[in-house]
C-alpha positions in Angstrom: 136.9 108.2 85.8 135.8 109.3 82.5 132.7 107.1 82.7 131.5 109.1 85.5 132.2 112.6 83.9 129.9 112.0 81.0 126.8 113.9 81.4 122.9 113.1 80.4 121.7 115.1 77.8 118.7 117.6 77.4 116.4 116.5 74.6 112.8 116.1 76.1 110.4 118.5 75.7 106.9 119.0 77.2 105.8 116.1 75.4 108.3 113.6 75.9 108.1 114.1 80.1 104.7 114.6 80.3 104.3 111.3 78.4 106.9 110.0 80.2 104.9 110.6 83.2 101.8 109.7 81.6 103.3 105.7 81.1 103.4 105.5 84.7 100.0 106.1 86.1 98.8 103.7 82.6 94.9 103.7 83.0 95.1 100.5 81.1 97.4 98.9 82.9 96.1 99.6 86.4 92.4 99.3 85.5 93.3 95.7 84.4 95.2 94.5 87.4 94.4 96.5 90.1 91.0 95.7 90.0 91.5 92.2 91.6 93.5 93.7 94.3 91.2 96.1 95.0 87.8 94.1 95.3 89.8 92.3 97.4 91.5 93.7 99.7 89.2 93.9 103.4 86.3 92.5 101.6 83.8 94.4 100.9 85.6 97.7 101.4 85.5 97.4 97.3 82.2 98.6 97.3 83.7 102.2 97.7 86.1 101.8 95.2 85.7 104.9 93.4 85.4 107.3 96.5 88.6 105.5 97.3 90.3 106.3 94.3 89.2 109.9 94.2 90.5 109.9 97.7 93.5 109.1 96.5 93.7 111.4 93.9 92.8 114.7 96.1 96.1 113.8 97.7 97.9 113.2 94.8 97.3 116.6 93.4 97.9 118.5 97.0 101.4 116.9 96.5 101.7 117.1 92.5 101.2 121.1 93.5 104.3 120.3 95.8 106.4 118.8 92.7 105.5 121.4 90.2 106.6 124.2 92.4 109.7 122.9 94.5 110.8 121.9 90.1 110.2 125.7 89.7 113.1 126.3 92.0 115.4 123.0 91.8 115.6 121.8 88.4 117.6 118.8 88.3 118.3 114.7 88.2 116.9 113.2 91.6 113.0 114.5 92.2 112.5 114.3 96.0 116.2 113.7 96.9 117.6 116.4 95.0 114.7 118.8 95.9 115.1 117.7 100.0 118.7 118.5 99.8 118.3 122.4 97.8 115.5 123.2 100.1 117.3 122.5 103.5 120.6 124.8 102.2 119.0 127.6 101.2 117.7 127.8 104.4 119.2 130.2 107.3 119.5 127.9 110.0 118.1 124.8 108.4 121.0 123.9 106.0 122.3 121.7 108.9 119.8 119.1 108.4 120.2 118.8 104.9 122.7 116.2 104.1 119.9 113.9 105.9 116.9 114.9 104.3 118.4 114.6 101.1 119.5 110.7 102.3 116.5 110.3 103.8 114.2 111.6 100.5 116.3 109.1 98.4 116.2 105.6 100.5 112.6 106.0 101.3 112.4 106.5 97.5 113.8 103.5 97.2 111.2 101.8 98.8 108.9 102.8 96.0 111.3 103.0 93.3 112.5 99.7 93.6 109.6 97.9 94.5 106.8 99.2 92.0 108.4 97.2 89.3 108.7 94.0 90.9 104.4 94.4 91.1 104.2 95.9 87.7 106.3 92.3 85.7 104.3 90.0 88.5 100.9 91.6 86.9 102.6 91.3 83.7 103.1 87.7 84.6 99.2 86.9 85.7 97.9 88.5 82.4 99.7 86.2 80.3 98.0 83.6 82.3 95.3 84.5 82.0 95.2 84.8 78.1 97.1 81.5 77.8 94.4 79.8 80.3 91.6 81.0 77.5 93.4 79.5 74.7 95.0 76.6 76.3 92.6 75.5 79.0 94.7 72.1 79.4 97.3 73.6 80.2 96.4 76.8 82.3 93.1 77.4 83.8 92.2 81.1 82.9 90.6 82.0 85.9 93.4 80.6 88.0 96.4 80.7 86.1 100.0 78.8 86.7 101.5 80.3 89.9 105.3 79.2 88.4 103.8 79.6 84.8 103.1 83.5 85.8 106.3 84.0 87.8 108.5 82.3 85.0 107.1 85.3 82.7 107.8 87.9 85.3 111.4 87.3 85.1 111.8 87.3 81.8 109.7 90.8 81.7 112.1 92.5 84.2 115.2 91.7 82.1 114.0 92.3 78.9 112.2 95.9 80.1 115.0 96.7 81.7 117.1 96.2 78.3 114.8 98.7 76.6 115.6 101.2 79.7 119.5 100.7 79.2 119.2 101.8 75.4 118.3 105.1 76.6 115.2 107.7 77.5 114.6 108.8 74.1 112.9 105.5 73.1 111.7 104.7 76.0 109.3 108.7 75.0 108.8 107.0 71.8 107.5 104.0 72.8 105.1 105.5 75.7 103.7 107.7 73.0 102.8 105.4 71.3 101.6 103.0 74.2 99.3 106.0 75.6 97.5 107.1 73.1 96.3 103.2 72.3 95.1 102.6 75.9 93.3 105.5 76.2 91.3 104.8 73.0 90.9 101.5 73.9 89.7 101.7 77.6 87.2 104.5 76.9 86.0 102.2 74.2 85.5 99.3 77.3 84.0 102.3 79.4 81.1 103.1 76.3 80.3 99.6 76.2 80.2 98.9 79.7 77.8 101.5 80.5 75.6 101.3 77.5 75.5 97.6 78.9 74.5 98.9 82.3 71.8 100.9 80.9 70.2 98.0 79.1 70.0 95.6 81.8 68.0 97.5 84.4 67.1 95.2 88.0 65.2 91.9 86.9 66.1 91.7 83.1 67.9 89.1 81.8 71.6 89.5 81.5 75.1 87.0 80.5 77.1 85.4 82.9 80.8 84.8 81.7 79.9 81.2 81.5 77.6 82.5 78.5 73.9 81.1 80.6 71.6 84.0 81.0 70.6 85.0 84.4 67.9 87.2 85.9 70.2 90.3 87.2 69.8 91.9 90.4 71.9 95.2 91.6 72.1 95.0 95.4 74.9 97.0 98.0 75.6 94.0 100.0 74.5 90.0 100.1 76.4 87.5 98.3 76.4 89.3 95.6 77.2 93.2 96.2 77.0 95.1 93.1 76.0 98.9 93.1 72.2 99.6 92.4 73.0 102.9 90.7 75.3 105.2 89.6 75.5 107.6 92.9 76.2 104.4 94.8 79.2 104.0 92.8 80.9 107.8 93.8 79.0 107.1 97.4 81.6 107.1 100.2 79.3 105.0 101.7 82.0 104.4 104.6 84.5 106.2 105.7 87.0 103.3 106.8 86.3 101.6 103.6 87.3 104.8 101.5 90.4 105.2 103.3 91.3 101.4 102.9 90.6 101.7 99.3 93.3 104.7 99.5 96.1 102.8 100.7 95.6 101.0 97.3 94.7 103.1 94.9 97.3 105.4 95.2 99.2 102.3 93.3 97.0 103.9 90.5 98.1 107.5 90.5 102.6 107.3 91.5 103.9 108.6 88.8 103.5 111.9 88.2 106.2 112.7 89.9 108.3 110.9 87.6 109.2 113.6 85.4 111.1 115.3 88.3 114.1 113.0 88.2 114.2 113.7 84.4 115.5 117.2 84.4 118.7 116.7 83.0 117.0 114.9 80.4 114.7 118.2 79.9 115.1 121.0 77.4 113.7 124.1 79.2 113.2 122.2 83.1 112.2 125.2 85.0 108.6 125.5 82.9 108.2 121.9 81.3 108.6 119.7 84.2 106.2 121.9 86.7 103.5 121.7 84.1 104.0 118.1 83.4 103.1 117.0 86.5 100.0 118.3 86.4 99.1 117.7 83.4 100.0 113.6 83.8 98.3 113.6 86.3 94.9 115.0 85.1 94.6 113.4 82.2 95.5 110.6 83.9 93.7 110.2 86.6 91.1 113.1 86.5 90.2 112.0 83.1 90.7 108.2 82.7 90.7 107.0 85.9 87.6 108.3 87.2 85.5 107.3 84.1 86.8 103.8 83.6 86.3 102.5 87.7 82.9 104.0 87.5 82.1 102.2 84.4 84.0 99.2 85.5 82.0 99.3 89.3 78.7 100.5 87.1 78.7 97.0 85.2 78.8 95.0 87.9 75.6 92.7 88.3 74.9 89.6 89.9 75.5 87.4 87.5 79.2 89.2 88.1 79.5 91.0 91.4 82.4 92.0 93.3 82.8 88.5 94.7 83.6 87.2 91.2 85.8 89.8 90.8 88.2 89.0 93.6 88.7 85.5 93.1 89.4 86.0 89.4 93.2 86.7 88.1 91.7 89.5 85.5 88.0 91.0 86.4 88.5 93.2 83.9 89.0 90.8 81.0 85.8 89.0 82.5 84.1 91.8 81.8 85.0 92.4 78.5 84.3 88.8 77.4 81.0 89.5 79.0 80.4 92.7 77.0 81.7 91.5 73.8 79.7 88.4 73.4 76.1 90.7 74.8 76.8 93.7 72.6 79.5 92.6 69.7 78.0 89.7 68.1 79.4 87.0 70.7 82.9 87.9 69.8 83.4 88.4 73.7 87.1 86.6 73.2 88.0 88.7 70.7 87.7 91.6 72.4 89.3 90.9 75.2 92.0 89.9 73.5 92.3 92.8 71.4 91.8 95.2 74.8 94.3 92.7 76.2 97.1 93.7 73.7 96.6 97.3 74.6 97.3 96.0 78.5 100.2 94.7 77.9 101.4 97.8 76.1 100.8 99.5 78.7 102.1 97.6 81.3 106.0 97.6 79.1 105.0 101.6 79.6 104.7 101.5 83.1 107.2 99.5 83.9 109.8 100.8 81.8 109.0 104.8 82.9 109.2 103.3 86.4 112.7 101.6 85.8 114.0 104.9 84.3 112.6 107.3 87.0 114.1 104.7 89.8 117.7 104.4 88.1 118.1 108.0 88.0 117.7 108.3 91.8 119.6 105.7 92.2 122.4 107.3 90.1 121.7 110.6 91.7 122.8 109.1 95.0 125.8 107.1 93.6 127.2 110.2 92.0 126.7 112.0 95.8 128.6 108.7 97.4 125.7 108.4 99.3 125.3 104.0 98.1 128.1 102.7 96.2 130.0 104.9 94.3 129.7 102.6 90.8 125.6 103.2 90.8 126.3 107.2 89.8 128.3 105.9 86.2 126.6 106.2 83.0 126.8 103.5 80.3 130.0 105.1 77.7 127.6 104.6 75.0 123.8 104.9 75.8 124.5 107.1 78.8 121.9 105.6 80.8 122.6 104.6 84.7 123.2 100.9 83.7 124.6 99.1 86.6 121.4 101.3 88.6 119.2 99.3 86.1 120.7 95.7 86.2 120.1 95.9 89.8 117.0 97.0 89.6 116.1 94.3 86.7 117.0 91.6 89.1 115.1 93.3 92.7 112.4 93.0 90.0 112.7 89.7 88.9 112.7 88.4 92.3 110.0 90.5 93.6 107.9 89.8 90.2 108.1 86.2 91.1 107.3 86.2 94.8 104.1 88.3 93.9 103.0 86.1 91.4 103.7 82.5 93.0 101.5 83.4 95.8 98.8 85.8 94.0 96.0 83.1 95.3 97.4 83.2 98.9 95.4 85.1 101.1 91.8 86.6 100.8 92.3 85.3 96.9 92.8 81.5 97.6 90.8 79.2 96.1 88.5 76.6 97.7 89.9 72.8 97.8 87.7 72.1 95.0 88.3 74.4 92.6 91.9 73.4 93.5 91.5 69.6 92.6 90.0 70.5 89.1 93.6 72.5 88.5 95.7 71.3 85.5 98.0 68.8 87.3 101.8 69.8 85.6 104.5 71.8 86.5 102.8 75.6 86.4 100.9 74.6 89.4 103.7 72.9 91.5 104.1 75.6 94.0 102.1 78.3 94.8 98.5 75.9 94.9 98.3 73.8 97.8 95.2 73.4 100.0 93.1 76.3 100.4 93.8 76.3 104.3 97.6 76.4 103.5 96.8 79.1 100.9 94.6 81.2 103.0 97.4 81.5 106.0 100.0 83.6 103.7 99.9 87.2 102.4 98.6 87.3 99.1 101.6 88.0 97.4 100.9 90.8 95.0 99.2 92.8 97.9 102.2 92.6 100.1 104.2 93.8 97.3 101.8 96.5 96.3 101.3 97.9 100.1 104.9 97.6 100.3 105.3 99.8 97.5 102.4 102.3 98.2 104.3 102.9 102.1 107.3 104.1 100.5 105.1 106.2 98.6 103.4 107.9 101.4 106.4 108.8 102.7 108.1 110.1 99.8 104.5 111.9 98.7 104.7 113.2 102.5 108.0 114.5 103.1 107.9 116.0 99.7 105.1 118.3 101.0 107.1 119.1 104.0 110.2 119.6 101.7 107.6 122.6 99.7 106.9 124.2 103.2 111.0 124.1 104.0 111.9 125.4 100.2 109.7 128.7 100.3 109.8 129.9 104.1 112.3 132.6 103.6 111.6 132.6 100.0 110.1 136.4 98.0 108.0 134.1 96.1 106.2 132.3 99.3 102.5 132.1 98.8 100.4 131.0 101.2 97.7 128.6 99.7 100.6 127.0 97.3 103.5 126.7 99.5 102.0 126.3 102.9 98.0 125.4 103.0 97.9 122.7 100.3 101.6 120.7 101.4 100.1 120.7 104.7 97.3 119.0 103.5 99.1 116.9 100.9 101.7 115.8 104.2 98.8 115.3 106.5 96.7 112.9 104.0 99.6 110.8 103.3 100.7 110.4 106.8 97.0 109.4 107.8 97.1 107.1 104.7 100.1 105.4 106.4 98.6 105.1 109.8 95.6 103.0 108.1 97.8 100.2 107.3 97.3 99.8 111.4 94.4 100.8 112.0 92.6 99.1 109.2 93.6 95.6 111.5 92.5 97.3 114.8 90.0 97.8 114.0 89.2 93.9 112.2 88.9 95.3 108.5 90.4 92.2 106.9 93.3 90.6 106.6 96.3 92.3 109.3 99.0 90.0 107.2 100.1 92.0 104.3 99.4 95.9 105.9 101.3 94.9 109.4 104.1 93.0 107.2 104.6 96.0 104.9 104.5 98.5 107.9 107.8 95.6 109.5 109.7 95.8 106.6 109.3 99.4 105.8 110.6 99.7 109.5 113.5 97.2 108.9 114.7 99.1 105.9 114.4 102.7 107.5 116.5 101.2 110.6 119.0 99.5 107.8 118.6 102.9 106.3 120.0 104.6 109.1 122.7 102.3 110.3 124.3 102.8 106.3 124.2 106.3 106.6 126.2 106.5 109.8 128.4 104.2 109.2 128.9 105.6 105.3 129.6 109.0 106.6 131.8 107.6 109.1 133.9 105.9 106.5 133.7 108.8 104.4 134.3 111.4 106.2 131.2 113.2 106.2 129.3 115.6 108.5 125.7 113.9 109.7 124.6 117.1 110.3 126.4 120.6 108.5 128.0 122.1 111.0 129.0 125.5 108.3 126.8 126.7 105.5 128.4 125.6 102.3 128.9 128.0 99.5 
């Protein structure tokens, strides 16, 4: 019993949760390996990549608006679930329903929470790869690294992130300070280079190839080799369906600023840091970072590397930095990958780790209300971190990490036979690379994770709007544009977001595998979900629905 009594302590400042927040939307990390995923995913809806992203982003803010202001009135441990379960109680005749939104809020959270990771270590896992494949070509091949090789690492990254995550929050700020201001530096760096590349090379000059031969370059929309013939094509919606496929995924790119919502017992002075660290993560972030790295990144391209490279290659990004660095550093190409590597992996420990720390708390949020197993709300006598919340969560990772990255050539990403047969024949290719028939029938593994991920999202991102709308109805400080106008908005674009995971297969925009299976096991986890709760407050003792107003 006395574990349970201890209490968090309030040390952050606007710094340390903006940062906090900061490590979880990594530029970096995401511009690295979500790239792959992205060019990708219904081929060639990559070509609107950016529109995609900034898509993405105009939702992200219509909800981050939602955070900042339901943190103004319900300062706390929790973020979504402890917000859904204020707002419904202060509420005349809504306070019945809040015992459920407030279960609701935290088990889609999970969904997110819990699954984010597993993608972040599997990434983790394929960038080793990747580096190992250029130094040790024998053993790994670069472009299509070790499937068990890469999940092997993603294990050991869940555990030993997870350990820095048990020692406590305050070095976890430390090292995200740290890992943020490095990335930045160095992936604006990437984005100089790429453009001033870009600007060199104009249609019919001569350009590299990442095999180092020189090639006549070409910039054409579609064709074998789709690259974008000018800047405006690269912010272009060009098509609609394609943004709003792009969406679903790049919205991977932007979670996060919410993060610093579950931090507010963690938080010296909640009620005004939190609110305005949301926003600020967020734009400097993604405003900032995000929007001039994928246009650089999407500027570059060429066709002696075009979007079709980039999705059959386990890092685009580090392609194009070999590229770069051997044209316009002296043929040290290599070198600076490896160096912009580095800053990568940084980043992805960041990400992962702020991830782990925002997840645990909900977790520990609901195990302290009884609403899962009483043992997740107990803090660690010592660190006073939720420690059982992130063992769990270590090993949901580690299992997840793996899946994604033994079958990250499955799908739209499989190789042909022959690039197969010139594989490294040892154990780092024993499962996960059979025949590229065999290969092509599965989900890619990574985008099933990633979708899976990005659903619970939505849902979280949209109830959190409606949570905004249910928080200020009666209240004096209800404004209209903040508190009704932009939630609606923010609840409508994540819901239509969700709806494209089936109507992207309807209507034959690539593969229907790893949208329709995240949609079936989202469902299978609300419906699990929902058969807990009942029987938990059953066993309990607990009303489903309030039937008085508590105090």
């Amino acid at each position: 019993m006395a574990e349970e009594q201890k209490k968090m302590l309030p040390t952050l400042g606007l710094t340390g949760v903006t940062v906090n927040a900061m490590a979880l939307i990594a530029p970096g990390a995401f511009l690295w390996i979500t790239f792959v995923v992205q060019a990708g995913y219904a081929y060639p809806s990559g070509m609107c990549m950016w529109a995609g992203i900034f898509a993405a982003l105009m939702l992200a803010y219509a909800t981050a608006i939602s955070y900042s202001e339901l943190a103004k009135l319900y300062p706390g441990a929790g973020s979504s679930y402890f917000f859904a379960e204020q707002a419904f109680l202060s509420k005349t005749h809504a306070y019945r329903f809040a015992r459920i939104a407030k279960f609701t809020m935290g088990w889609a959270s999970h969904l997110y929470y819990w699954v984010y990771p597993g993608a972040m270590v599997a990434t983790i896992g394929i960038m080793i790869g990747y580096i190992v494949g250029n130094f040790a070509p024998g053993t790994l091949n670069a472009g299509t690294p070790g499937p068990v090789f890469m999940a092997l690492v993603a294990i050991i990254a869940a555990f030993g992130i997870a350990y820095i995550a048990f020692r406590g929050v305050n070095g976890s700020t430390m090292v995200n300070i740290a890992i943020n201001g490095i990335q930045i530096v160095a992936l604006l760096f990437f984005a100089a280079l790429a453009i001033a590349y870009r600007l060199g090379h104009p249609d019919g000059s001569t350009g590299m190839a990442l095999d180092g031969t020189s090639k006549v370059l070409h910039y054409a929309f579609s064709g074998d080799t789709p690259a974008h013939p000018s800047a405006w094509s690269v912010i272009a919606p060009h098509n609609f369906s394609y943004v709003m496929l792009q969406a679903t995924i790049a919205i991977f790119l932007l979670v996060g600023f919410e993060s610093v919502t579950a931090l507010g017992e963690e938080a010296k002075n909640p009620k005004k840091d939190i609110p305005r660290g949301v926003l600020l993560s967020l734009t400097i972030q993604g405003l900032f970072c995000y929007m001039i790295e994928y246009f650089a990144a999407n500027y570059f391209m060429n066709s002696a590397y075009s979007l079709a490279d980039a999705k059959g290659s386990a890092a685009p990004l580090g392609d194009m930095m070999t590229i770069i660095g051997n044209a316009l550093l002296g043929g040290h190409g290599q070198a600076f990958m490896m160096l912009e590597a580095l800053t990568v992996f940084l980043a992805l420990i960041g990400t992962t780790l702020s991830c782990i720390n925002t997840g645990a708390r909900v977790t520990y949020a609901m195990g302290r209300d009884a609403e899962v197993p009483e043992h997740f709300g107990m803090l660690h006598g010592e660190n006073l971190t939720p420690h059982r919340t992130i063992w769990t969560l270590a090993a949901i990772s580690a299992v997840l990490g793996a899946y994604a990255a033994l079958y990250f050539f499955a799908g739209a990403s499989a190789p042909d036979d022959k690039t197969i047969a010139t594989l490294p024949h040892n154990l780092w290719y024993a499962v996960g690379m059979s025949s590229n028939a065999s290969l092509t029938a599965l989900p890619n593994g990574l985008a099933l994770v990633t979708l899976i991920s990005n659903f619970g999202t939505f849902v979280v991102y949209g109830l959190t709007n409606v949570c905004c709308i249910v928080a200020y109805r009666e209240h004096h400080m209800f404004h209209g544009v903040k508190h009704m106008a932009i939630p609606i908005f923010g609840a409508l674009a994540n819901f239509a977001c969700m709806a494209f995971y089936i109507i992207g297969p309807i209507e034959g925009l690539g593969s229907t595998k790893e949208p329709l299976m995240a949609v079936a096991i989202s469902v299978i986890w609300g419906v699990y979900g929902a058969i807990y709760f009942v029987r938990n407050s059953k066993k309990r003792g607990k009303e489903t629905m309030l039937v008085t107003k508590p105090a």
